[in-house]
C-alpha positions as CSV (number, residue, x, y, z in Angstrom):
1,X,116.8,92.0,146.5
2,X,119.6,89.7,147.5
3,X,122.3,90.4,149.4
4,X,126.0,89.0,148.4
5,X,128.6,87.8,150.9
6,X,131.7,86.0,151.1
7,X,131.3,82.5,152.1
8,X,133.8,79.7,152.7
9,X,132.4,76.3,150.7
10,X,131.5,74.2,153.8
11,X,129.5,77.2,155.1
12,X,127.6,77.4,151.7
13,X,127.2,74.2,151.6
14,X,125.2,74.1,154.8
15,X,122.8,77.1,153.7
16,X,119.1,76.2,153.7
17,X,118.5,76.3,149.5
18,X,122.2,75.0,148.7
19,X,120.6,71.6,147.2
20,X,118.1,73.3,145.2
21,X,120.3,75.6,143.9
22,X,122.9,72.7,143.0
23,X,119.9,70.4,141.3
24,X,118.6,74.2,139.4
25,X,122.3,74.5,138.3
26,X,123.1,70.7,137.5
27,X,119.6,70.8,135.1
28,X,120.5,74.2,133.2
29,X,124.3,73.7,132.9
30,X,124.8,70.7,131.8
31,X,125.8,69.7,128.3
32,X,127.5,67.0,126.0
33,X,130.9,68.3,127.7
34,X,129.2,67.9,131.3
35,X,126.4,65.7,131.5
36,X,125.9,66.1,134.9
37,X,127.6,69.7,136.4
38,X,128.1,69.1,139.8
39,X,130.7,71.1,142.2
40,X,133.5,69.3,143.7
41,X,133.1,69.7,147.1
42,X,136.6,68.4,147.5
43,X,138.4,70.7,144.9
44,X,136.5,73.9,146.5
45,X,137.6,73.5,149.8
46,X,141.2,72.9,148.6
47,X,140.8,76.2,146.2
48,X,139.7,77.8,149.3
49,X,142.5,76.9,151.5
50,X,145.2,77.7,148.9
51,X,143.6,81.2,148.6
52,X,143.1,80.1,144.5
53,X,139.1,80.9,145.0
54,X,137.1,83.2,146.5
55,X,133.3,82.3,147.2
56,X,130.6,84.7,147.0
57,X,127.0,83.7,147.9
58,X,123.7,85.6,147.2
59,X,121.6,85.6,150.0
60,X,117.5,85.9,150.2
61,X,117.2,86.1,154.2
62,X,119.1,83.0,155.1
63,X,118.2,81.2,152.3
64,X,121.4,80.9,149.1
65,X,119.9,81.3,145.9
66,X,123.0,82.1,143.9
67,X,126.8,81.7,143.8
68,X,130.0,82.9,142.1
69,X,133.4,81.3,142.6
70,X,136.3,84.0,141.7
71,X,139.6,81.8,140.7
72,X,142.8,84.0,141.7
73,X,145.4,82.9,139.6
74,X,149.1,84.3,140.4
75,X,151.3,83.5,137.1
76,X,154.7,85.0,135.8
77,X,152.6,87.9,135.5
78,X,152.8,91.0,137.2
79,X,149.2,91.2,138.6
80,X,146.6,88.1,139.3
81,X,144.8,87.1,136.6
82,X,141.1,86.8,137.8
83,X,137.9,84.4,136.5
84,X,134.9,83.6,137.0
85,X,135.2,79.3,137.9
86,X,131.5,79.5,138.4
87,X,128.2,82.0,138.7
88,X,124.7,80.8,139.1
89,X,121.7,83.1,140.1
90,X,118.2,81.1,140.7
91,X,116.1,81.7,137.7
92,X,113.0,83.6,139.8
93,X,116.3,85.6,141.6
94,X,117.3,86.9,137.8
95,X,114.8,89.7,137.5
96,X,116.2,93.4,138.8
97,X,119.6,94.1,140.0
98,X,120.1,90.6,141.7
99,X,122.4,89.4,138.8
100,X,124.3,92.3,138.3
101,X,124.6,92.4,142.2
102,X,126.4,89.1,142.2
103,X,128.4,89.8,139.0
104,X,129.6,93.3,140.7
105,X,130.5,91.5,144.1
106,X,132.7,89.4,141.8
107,X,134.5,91.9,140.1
108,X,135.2,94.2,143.3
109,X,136.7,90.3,144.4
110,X,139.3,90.2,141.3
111,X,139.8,94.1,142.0
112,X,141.0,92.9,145.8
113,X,142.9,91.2,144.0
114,X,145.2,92.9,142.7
115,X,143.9,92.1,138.9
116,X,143.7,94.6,135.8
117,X,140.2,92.5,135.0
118,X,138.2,89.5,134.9
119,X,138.1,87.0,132.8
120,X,134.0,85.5,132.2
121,X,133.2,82.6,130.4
122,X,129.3,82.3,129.4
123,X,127.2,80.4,127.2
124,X,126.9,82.0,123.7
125,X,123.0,82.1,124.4
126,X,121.2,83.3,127.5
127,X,120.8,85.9,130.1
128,X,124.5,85.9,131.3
129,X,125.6,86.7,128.4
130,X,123.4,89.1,127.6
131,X,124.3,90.8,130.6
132,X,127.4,90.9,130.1
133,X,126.9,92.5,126.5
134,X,124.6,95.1,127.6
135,X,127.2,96.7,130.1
136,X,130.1,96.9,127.4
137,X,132.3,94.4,128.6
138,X,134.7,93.5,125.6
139,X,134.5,90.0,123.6
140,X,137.8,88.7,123.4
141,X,137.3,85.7,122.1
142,X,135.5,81.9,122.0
143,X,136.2,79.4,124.1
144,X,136.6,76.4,122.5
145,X,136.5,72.6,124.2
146,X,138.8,69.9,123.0
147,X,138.2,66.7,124.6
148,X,141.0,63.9,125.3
């Protein structure tokens, strides 16, 4: 079982297993839209220090096998509106309660918040988003990509 804690990037980053995570990640993510998924270092830390994401890492001992990066947008809107930016869980870390863990940690994150919800993004096939299925979360919509 894993434990999930809040983490600023350049601690993460620092973690014994952040490179194998990243190089898990960059080989299962990518697609024709992203080739290559890689975080930006750069664009977390600013995220960080403009309080516009929250990092959430999942722990085995001292060892990160998973992450979740909560983006905390404040609009016109009354209340933040929350997402998920990104969420990775190692794949021998995805059997039990590790991913739901992670997913919960995130979601008590957008409740800090101040948010009515969270918004998750997934791939139409896959684990995720069978998770997220299987504990009644509602489909909005698709998410569609249009490139430029």
């Amino acid at each position: 079982m894993v434990e999930v804690i809040e983490v600023l990037y350049e601690e993460i980053e620092k973690c014994d297993g952040f490179f194998d995570l990243i190089s898990e990640y960059s080989k299962e993510s990518s697609s024709p839209v992203t080739p290559n998924a890689q975080p930006m270092a750069e664009r977390y830390r600013m995220m960080t220090e403009l309080g516009a994401i929250r990092l959430l890492g999942a722990f085995d001992g001292e060892k990160v096998v998973g992450l979740a990066g909560v983006a905390v947008a404040k609009t016109q809107m009354p209340a933040p509106i929350c997402s998920i930016e990104s969420f990775y869980l190692r794949k021998e870390y995805r059997q039990g309660a590790n991913g739901l863990k992670l997913l919960n940690a995130a979601k008590a994150v957008a409740k800090e918040a101040g948010a009515p919800g969270l918004l998750i993004a997934t791939p139409t096939e896959g684990s995720y988003n069978a998770l997220c299925s299987a504990l009644g979360m509602k489909h909005l919509q698709n998410l569609w990509w249009c490139a430029l």
